[in-house]
Every structure is written in C-alpha cells, then in structure tokens.
Legacy VTK file of the C-alpha trace (Angstrom):
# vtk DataFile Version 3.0
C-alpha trace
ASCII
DATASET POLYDATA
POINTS 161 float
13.941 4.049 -41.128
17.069 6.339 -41.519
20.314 4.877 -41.020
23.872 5.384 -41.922
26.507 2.426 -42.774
30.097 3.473 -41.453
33.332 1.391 -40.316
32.913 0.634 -36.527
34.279 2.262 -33.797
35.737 1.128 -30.321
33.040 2.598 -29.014
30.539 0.668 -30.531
31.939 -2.590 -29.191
29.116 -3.037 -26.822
26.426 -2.689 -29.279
28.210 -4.870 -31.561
28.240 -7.575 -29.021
24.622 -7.228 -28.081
23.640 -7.539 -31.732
25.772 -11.316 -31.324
24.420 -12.243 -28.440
20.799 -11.987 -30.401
22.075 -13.667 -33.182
23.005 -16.705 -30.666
19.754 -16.355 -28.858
18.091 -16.192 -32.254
20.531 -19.254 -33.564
18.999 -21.564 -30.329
22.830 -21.198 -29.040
22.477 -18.177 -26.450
25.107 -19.432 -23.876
27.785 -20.163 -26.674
28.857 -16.751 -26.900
32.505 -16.461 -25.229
33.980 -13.388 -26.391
33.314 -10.063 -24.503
33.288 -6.733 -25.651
36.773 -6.080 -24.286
37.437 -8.957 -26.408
36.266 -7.004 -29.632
38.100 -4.108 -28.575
41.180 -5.507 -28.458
41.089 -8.143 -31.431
39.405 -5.202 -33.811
41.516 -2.430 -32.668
44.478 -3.672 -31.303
48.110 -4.439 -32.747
46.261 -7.022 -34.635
43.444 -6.620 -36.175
41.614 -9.543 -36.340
38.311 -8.477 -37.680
36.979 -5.270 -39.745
33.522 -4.752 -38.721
30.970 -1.632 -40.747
27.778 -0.976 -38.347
24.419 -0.060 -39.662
23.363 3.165 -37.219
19.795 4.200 -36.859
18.262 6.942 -34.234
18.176 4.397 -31.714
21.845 2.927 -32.004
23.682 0.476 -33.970
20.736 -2.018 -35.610
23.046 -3.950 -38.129
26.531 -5.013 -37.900
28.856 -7.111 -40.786
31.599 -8.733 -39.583
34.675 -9.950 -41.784
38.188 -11.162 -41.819
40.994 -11.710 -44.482
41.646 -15.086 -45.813
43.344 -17.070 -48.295
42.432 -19.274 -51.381
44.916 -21.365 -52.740
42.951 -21.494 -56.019
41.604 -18.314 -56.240
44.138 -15.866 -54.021
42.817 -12.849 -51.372
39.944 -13.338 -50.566
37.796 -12.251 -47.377
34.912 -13.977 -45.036
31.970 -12.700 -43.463
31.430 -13.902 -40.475
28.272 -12.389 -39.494
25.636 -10.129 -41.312
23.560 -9.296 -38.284
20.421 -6.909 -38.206
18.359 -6.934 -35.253
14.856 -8.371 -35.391
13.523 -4.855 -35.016
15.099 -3.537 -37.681
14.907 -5.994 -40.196
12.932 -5.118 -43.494
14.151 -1.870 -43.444
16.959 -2.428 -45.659
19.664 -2.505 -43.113
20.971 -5.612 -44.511
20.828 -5.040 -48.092
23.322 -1.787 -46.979
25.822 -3.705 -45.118
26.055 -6.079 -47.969
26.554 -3.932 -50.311
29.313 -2.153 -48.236
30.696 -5.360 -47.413
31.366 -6.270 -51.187
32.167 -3.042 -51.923
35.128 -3.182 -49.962
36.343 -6.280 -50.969
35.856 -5.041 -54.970
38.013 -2.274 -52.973
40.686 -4.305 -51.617
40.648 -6.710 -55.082
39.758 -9.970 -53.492
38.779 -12.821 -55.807
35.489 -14.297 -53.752
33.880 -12.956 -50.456
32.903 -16.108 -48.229
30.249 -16.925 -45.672
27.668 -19.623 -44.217
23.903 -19.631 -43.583
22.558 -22.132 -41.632
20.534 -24.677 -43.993
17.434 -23.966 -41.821
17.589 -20.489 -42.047
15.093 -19.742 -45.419
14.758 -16.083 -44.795
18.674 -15.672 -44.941
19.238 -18.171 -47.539
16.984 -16.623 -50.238
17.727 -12.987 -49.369
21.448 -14.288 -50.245
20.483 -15.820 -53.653
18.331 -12.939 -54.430
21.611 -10.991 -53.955
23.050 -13.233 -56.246
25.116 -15.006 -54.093
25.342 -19.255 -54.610
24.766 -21.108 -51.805
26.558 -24.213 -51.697
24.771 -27.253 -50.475
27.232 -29.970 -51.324
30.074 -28.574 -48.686
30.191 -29.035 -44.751
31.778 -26.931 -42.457
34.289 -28.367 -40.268
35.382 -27.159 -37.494
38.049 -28.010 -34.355
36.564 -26.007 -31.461
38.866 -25.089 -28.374
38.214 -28.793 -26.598
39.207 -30.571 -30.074
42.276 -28.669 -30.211
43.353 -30.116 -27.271
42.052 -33.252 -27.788
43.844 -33.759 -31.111
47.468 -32.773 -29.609
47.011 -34.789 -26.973
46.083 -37.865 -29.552
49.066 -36.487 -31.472
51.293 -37.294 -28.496
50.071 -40.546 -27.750
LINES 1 162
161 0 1 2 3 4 5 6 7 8 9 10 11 12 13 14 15 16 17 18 19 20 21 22 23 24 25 26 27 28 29 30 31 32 33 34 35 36 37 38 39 40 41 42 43 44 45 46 47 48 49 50 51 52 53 54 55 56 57 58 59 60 61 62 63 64 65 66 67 68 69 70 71 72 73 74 75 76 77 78 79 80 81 82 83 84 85 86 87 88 89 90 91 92 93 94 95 96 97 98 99 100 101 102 103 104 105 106 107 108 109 110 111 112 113 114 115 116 117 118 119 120 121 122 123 124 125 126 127 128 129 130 131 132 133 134 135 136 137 138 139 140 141 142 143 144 145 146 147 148 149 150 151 152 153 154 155 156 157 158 159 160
C-alpha cells in the first residue's frame, strides 16, 4: 500500500474524526465520542492550538492519524503525549503505524522533549507488543486517573459544601 505521512490539514478534519469514531467503536465505547469535526477544526487550527495531528494518506483517503499535545514533566521538563495512534482496520499491516510513529518521535527529537507519553489499554495485545517491539516500556504499575466533565462539577460543588 502507498501512502504518504504529512501534518494534517483543516480539511482533513472529517476523516480524522471518522478514524476516532472507529477507534471508539473498536474500543466497545462508540457513543462516547463528543467532539465534532468543527470541534477539531477549531481546537487544531484555531488561536489555540490544542492538538498537532500528522495523517497517514493512502489512494483512498486518510487511513492513519497520530494525535498529540504538549505537556509538562516536573522531573523530566517538555515533554509531549500521544493521544491517539489510529490506523483503520483496513489498513493495518501495511505499515501505516510504524510511519506515524516514527514521525511522531521524530518531531518530538525535533522539538527536544525529554519523553513522549501515551496509554494502551491493558487488553489491547496487538497494540501493546507492537509498542514494546518499538521499544517503548509499558508501564503496568500506574493507573490513569481521570475527572471527566460530570466529576468536575461534582468536585466544586463538594468543594463548596
């Protein structure tokens, strides 16, 4: 398969968000996907950028997307997270992933961060030792935690009381 890896474009928004909403579907959460593509649009373009995003481009569209922000390490300094390495199912195998990697860490060698972040769910094999092969250590000792729009609220109300 013949693809190219570039930095995303407005444009490609929509793909970008159907690749997501397989990733939920594929992730058994399919109806937890809020943003839009508007949404991407305007927090990966606008006056702030929230998100850098390269796309993996084949014949038939975008097949691959890898999605990252900046963040901080008080140990370690700059560092950034990637939020989602996403290929479709019908493109996978063909490298796609190994590409946006690879452009991913590039980048961050680019911008000088000291560690590039990201999860993988503990169920999810395929992903876990295509990471490790990569060289990448998965951590098993550490849970995520998380305050989702509900325990925002939820804490500042207990914060009142």
């Amino acid at each position: 398969m013949e693809y190219i890896v570039r930095e995303a474009a407005e444009k490609d928004m929509v793909q970008v968000w159907g690749l997501i909403k397989e990733l939920a579907i594929f992730e058994n959460e399919g109806n937890a996907v809020e943003v839009t593509a508007e949404d991407l649009v305007k927090h990966g373009f606008g006056d702030i950028k929230h998100f850098h995003c390269f796309v993996a481009e084949t014949k038939e569209g975008i097949m691959g997307i890898a999605l990252i922000f900046h963040r901080y390490s008080t140990w370690k300094g700059p560092i950034i997270h990637l939020e989602d390495l996403i290929v479709s199912e019908k493109a996978r195998g063909c490298g796609l992933g190994s590409a946006l990697l690879h452009k991913v860490v590039e980048y961050g060698h680019k911008l000088g961060v000291k560690r590039i972040n990201w999860e993988v769910l503990d169920w999810n094999e395929p992903a876990i030792a295509f990471y490790e092969n990569k060289g990448a250590k998965v951590l098993r000792d550490w849970d995520v935690v998380q305050l989702d729009e509900k325990g925002i609220y939820n804490f500042l109300e207990r914060s009142r009381a």
